[in-house]
C-alpha positions in Angstrom: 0.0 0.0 0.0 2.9 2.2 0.7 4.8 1.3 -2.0 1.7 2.3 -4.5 0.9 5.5 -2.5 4.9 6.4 -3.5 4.9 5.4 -7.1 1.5 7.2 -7.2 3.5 10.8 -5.7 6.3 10.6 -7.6 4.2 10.1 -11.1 2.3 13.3 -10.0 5.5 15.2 -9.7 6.7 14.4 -12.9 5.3 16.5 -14.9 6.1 19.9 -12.9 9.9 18.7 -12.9 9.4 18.5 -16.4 8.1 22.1 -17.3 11.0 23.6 -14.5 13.6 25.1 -16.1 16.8 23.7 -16.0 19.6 25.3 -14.0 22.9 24.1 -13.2 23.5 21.6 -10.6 26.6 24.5 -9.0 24.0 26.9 -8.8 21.3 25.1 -7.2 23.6 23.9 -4.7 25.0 27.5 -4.0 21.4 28.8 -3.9 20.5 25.7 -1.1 23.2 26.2 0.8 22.8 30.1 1.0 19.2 29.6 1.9 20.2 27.1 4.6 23.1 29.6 6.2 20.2 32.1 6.0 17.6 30.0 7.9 19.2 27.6 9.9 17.2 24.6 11.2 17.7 20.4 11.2 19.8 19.8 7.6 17.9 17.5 5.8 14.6 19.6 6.6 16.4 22.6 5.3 17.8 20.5 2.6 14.3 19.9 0.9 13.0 23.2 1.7 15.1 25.0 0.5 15.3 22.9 -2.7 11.7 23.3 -3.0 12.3 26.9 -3.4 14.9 27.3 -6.3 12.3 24.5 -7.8 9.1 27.0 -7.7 11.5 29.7 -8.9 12.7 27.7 -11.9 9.0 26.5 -12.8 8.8 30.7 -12.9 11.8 31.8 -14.0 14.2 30.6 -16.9 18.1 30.4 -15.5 19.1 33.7 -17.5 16.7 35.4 -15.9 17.1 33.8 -12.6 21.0 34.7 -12.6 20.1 38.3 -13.8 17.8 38.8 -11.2 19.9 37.7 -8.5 23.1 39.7 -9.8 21.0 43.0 -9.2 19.2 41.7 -5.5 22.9 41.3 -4.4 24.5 44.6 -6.3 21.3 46.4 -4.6 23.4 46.4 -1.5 26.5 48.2 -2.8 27.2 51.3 -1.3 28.3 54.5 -2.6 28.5 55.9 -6.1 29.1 52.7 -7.4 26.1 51.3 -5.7 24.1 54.2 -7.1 24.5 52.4 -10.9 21.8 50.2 -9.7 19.6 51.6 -7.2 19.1 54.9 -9.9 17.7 52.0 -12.5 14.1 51.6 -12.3 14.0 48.5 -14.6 16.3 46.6 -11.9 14.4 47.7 -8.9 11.4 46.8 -10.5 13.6 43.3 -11.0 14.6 43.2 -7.8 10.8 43.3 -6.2 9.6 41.2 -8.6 12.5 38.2 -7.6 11.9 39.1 -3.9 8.6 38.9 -4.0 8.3 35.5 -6.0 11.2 34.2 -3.6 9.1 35.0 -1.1 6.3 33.6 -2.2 8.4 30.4 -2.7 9.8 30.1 0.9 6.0 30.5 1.9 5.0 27.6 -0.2 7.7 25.3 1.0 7.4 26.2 4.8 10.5 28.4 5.3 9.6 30.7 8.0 12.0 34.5 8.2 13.0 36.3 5.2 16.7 36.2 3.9 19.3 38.6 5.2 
């Protein structure tokens, strides 16, 4: 009965794995473990959740866009006048609230409680 309920998940699954985009194993595992230093908790727990959000974010987001989006959350934080290059750009703020909020949205749907640093 177990065995069927299993086989029965992992068919379900299947097809939203197939229509996520594909990113690169190195960057999926820097994104987890980045996610896990920010929300520290039992490792294989943070392992899968925080897995399960770089997945909703690639079912959203192709990788180019993903890595573009991500380059300009963590240039937001530059200071200064060279800092200034991307917080004077309304087309990357608007990126960068769009990324946060879908990231967001994706720790909410896989259970990870605070927001990242």
């Amino acid at each position: 009965m177990i065995r069927r309920l299993m086989l029965a998940l992992a068919a379900a699954s299947l097809p939203a794995m197939a229509m996520a985009h594909d990113y690169p194993t190195m960057e999926r595992v820097v994104y987890v473990e980045s996610c896990m230093r920010d929300h520290p908790g039992p490792h294989y727990e943070m392992v899968s959740k925080c897995s399960c959000a770089l997945d909703k974010l690639a079912s959203q987001l192709t990788y180019d866009d993903f890595v573009g989006m991500t380059t300009a959350v963590n240039a937001n934080s530059i200071g200064g006048e060279r800092g200034s290059y991307i917080r004077d750009v309304d087309a990357l703020q608007k990126q960068i609230r769009d990324f946060r909020k879908m990231q967001s949205q994706a720790f909410k749907d896989c259970f990870i409680g605070n927001t990242p640093r």
